[in-house]
C-alpha positions as CSV (number, residue, x, y, z in Angstrom):
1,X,1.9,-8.7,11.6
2,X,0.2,-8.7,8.0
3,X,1.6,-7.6,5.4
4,X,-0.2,-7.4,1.1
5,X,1.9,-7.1,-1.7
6,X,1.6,-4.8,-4.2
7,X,-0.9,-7.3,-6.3
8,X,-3.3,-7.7,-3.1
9,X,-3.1,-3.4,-2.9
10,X,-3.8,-3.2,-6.4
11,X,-6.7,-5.8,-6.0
12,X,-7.9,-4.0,-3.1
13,X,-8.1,-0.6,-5.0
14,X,-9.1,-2.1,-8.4
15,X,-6.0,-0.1,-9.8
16,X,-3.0,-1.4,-11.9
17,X,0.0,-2.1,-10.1
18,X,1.8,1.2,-11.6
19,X,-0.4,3.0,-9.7
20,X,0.4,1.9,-6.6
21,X,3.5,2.6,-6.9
22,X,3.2,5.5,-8.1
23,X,0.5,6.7,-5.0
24,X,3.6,5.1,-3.1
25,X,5.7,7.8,-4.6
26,X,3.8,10.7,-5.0
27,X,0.6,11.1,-2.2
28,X,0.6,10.1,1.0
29,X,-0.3,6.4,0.6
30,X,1.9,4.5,2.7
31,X,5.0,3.8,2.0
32,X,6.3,0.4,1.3
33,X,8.8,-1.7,3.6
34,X,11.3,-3.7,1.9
35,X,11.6,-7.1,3.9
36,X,14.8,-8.7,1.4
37,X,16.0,-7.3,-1.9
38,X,13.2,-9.0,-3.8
39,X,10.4,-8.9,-1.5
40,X,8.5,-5.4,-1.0
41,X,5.4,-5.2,1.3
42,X,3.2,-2.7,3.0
43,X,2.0,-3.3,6.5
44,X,-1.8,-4.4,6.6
45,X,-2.4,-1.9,9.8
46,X,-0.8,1.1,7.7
47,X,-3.5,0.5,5.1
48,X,-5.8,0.5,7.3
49,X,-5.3,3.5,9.3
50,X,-4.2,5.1,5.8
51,X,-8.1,4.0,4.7
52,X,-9.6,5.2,7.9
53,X,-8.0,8.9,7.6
54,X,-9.4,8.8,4.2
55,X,-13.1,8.4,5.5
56,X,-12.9,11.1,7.7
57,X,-11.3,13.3,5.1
Protein backbone atom coordinates (compact mmCIF):
# COMPACT_ATOMS: atom_id res chain seq x y z
CA UNK A 1 0.00 0.00 0.00
CA UNK A 2 1.03 3.72 -0.84
CA UNK A 3 0.76 6.18 1.06
CA UNK A 4 1.92 10.63 0.28
CA UNK A 5 2.33 12.88 2.91
CA UNK A 6 0.94 15.99 3.25
CA UNK A 7 4.03 17.69 1.24
CA UNK A 8 3.57 15.17 -1.84
CA UNK A 9 -0.63 16.19 -1.54
CA UNK A 10 0.22 19.65 -1.46
CA UNK A 11 2.64 19.11 -4.47
CA UNK A 12 0.18 17.24 -6.26
CA UNK A 13 -2.57 20.05 -5.90
CA UNK A 14 -0.08 22.96 -6.17
CA UNK A 15 -1.70 24.23 -2.77
CA UNK A 16 0.06 25.19 0.54
CA UNK A 17 0.08 22.56 3.02
CA UNK A 18 -2.71 24.57 5.19
CA UNK A 19 -4.91 23.80 2.72
CA UNK A 20 -4.79 20.46 2.79
CA UNK A 21 -5.42 20.28 5.97
CA UNK A 22 -7.89 22.25 5.99
CA UNK A 23 -9.81 20.36 2.74
CA UNK A 24 -8.92 17.44 5.30
CA UNK A 25 -11.20 19.14 7.76
CA UNK A 26 -13.75 20.81 6.04
CA UNK A 27 -14.85 19.01 2.33
CA UNK A 28 -14.86 15.77 1.58
CA UNK A 29 -11.16 15.22 0.75
CA UNK A 30 -10.03 12.19 2.39
CA UNK A 31 -9.21 11.98 5.55
CA UNK A 32 -5.79 11.38 6.81
CA UNK A 33 -4.58 8.04 8.69
CA UNK A 34 -2.31 8.49 11.41
CA UNK A 35 0.41 5.59 11.15
CA UNK A 36 2.49 6.77 14.77
CA UNK A 37 2.06 9.97 16.72
CA UNK A 38 4.44 11.88 14.39
CA UNK A 39 3.74 10.30 11.16
CA UNK A 40 0.32 11.28 9.23
CA UNK A 41 -0.52 9.89 5.78
CA UNK A 42 -3.32 9.55 3.31
CA UNK A 43 -3.75 6.32 1.40
CA UNK A 44 -2.50 6.78 -2.42
CA UNK A 45 -5.88 4.66 -3.63
CA UNK A 46 -8.21 7.11 -1.46
CA UNK A 47 -6.70 10.01 -3.56
CA UNK A 48 -7.28 8.41 -6.33
CA UNK A 49 -10.75 7.32 -6.11
CA UNK A 50 -11.35 10.81 -4.30
CA UNK A 51 -9.81 12.32 -7.85
CA UNK A 52 -11.79 10.08 -9.96
CA UNK A 53 -15.29 11.07 -8.26
CA UNK A 54 -14.21 14.53 -8.90
CA UNK A 55 -14.01 13.98 -12.82
CA UNK A 56 -17.24 12.70 -12.93
CA UNK A 57 -18.69 15.40 -10.81
Amino acid sequence: MTYLSVKQLAARYSASVPTIWRWARETDFPKPIKLTSNCTRWKLEDIEKWEAEREVA
